[in-house]
N, C-alpha and C positions, 0 to 999 in steps of 0.2 A: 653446536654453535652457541658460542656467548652471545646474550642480547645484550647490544649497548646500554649503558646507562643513559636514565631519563635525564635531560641537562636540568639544572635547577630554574626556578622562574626569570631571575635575573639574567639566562646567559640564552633564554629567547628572544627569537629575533627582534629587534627594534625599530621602531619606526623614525622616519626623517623627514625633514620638511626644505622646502627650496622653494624661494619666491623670486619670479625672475619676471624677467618685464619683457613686452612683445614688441618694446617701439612702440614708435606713432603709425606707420605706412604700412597694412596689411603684409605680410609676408617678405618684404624685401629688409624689414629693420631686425627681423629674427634671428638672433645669433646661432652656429650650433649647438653653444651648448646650453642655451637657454633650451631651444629644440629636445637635447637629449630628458635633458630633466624633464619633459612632459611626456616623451613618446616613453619615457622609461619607469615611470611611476604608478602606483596602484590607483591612486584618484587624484583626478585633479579640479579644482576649484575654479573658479573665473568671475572677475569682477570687469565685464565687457559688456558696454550698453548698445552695441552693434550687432544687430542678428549675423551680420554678414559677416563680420570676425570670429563669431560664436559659431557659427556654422563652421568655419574654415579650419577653428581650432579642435572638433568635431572628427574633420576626419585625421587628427595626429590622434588621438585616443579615446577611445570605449565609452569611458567616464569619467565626461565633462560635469559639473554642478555648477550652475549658474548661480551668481551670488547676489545677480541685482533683483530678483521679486524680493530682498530682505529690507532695501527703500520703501520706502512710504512715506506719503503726503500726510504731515504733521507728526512723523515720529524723527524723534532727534538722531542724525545719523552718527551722534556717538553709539549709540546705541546699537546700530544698523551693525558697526564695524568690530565691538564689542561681539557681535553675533558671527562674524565672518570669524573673528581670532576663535572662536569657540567650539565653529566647526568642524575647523581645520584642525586643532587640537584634540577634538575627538578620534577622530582619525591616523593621526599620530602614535595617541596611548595607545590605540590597537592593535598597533604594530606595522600601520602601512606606511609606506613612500607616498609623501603628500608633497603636489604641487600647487601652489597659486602660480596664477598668469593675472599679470596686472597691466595696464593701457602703458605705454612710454618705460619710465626704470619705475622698480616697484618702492623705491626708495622717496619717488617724490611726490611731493601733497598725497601720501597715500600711508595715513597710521599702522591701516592693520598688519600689511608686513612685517613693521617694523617690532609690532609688538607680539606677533605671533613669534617670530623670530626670538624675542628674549623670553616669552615664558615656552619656547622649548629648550630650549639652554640653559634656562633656568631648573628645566625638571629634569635634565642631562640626555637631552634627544639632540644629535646634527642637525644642524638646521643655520642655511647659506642662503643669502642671496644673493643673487644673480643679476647683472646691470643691463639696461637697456638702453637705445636710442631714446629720449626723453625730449618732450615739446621745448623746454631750456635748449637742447642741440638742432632742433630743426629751428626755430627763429634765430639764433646765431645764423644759421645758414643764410635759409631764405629774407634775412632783411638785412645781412651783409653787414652783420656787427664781432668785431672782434672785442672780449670784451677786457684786453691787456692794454687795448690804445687809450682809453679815456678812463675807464673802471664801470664796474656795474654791481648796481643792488638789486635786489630782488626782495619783496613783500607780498606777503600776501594782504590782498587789499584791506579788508578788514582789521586786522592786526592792525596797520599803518593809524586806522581812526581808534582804534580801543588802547594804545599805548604811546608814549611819547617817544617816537625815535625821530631819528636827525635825516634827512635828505639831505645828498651831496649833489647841486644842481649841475657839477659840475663832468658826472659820469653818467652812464645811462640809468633810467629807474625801470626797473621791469614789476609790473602789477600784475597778481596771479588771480584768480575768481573774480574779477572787478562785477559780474553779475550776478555777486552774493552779496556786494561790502556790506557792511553793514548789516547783515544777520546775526543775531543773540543768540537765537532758539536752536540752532542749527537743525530747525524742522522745515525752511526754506528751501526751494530749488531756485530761488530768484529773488532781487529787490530791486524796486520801481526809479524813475529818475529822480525825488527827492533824496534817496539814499546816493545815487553817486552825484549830487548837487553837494553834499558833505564832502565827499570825498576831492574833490573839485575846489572847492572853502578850502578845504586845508595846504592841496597842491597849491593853489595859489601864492601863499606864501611864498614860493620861493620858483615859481613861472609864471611867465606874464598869460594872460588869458588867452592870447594869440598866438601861445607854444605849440608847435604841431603835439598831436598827440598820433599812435599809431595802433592801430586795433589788429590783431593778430592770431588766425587760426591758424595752425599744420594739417597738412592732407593726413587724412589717415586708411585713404583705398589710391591704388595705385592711377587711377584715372583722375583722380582731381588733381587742384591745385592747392598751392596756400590762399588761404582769405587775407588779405591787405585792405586796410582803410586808412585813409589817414586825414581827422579834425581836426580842426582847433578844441585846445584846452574848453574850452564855457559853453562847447558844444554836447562834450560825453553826457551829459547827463539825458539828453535830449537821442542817442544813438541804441537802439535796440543791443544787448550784448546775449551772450551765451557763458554758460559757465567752462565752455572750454576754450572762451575767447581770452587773448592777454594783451594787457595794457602797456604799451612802452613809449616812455618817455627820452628821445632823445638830449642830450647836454643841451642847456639853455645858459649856461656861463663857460669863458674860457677857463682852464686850468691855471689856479694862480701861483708863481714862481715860490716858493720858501726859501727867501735868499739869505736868513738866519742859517740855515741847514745846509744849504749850499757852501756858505763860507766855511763851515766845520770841514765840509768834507773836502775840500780846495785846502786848506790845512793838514788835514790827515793825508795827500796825497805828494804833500811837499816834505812832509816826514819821511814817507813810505821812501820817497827818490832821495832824500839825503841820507836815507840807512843802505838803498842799495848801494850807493859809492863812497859809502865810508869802510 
């Protein structure tokens, strides 16, 4: 018997990466085939600050690694995520099927996906990800916002005070971390009610102090509910938050007519019917 030839190093197995997101709501937001990619991989990672998710994603496979003791009080969590991409990349070169499992879709307020994902593509390793039920889809839901009727922005709170962008008062504003705003060092898990009294300062511009404001968690075990509050604007600063609470401001102006752009298009339509009967 001929013995095969030994394959050269490049045409050894390689390793892939797939970062897919678990939803918000324990087990019911799990797609399958976010499901496949963790029961089907050699290790998988997890940035899940819930034992009880932790536990549950436990029993889909062997080799769970927990990625939250890389937090720490006063280390900068670029840093932190830095360290998660570098894991996971270990793992990778050595030729395994590597999973992350991330909270919602792994795609939002969450870097390291995203950059684990380009520097394996970037060293020629597959590497997908995977979408999830995301806290953006369960408050659409549960606060009964479509966001095609009026329009909606989204910021993340911080950003909104460290750079000049424009609020439209006249769509909804969704505010992400508002129990961070204002941290520099990103060595924070929290900032106190003078940081969202800025943040407050600034809204005001363009809401009266008396604009409801609406405070909003998603369930994320199937026995709770969503968390709903809803203050006045000159109260937030004064309201306990979490950093998985989100800030929404409903329209506080009507939508106003563009009756310059209206006429154009009342013009282009009287075109359009004198070409079709000519």
């Amino acid at each position: 018997m001929k013995t095969p030839p030994l394959l050269p190093p490049n045409d050894a197995r390689r390793g892939n990466l797939a970062c897919v997101g678990m939803g918000m709501t324990l087990g019911s937001h799990l797609t399958p085939l976010a499901r496949s990619h963790i029961e089907q991989a050699d290790v998988v990672f997890a940035a899940l600050s819930d034992g009880i998710v932790q536990m549950w994603l436990q029993r889909m496979h062997a080799d769970v690694r927990s990625l939250q003791p890389y937090y720490q009080v006063g280390k900068s969590r670029m840093q932190t995520y830095r360290q998660w991409v570098d894991l996971m990349m270990t793992e990778v070169r050595a030729g395994k099927r590597v999973c992350g499992v991330f909270y919602g879709h792994p795609g939002i307020f969450a870097w390291s996906p995203h950059k684990a994902i380009e520097v394996a593509r970037a060293e020629g390793f597959e590497a997908h990800m995977e979408p999830g039920i995301s806290a953006e889809d369960c408050l659409y839901a549960d606060l009964g916002i479509d966001p095609g009727r009026f329009g909606c922005q989204h910021f993340e709170a911080s950003q909104l005070l460290f750079y000049q962008r424009r609020i439209d008062p006249t769509g909804y504003l969704v505010l992400w971390q508002v129990g961070l705003v204002g941290d520099r060092s990103l060595t924070r898990f929290e900032t106190g009610p003078a940081y969202r009294q800025v943040l407050v300062d600034l809204l005001s511009h363009d809401y009266p102090l008396d604009h409801e404001v609406i405070i909003y968690r998603g369930a994320t075990l199937p026995i709770e509910k969503p968390r709903i509050r809803r203050v006045a604007l000159r109260d937030l600063p004064d309201i306990p938050l979490t950093t998985e609470e989100t800030v929404v401001l409903p329209p506080a102006e009507a939508l106003k007519p563009n009756l310059a752009i209206q006429e154009r298009l009342k013009a282009l339509d009287k075109l359009d019917k004198a070409d079709a009967f000519a």
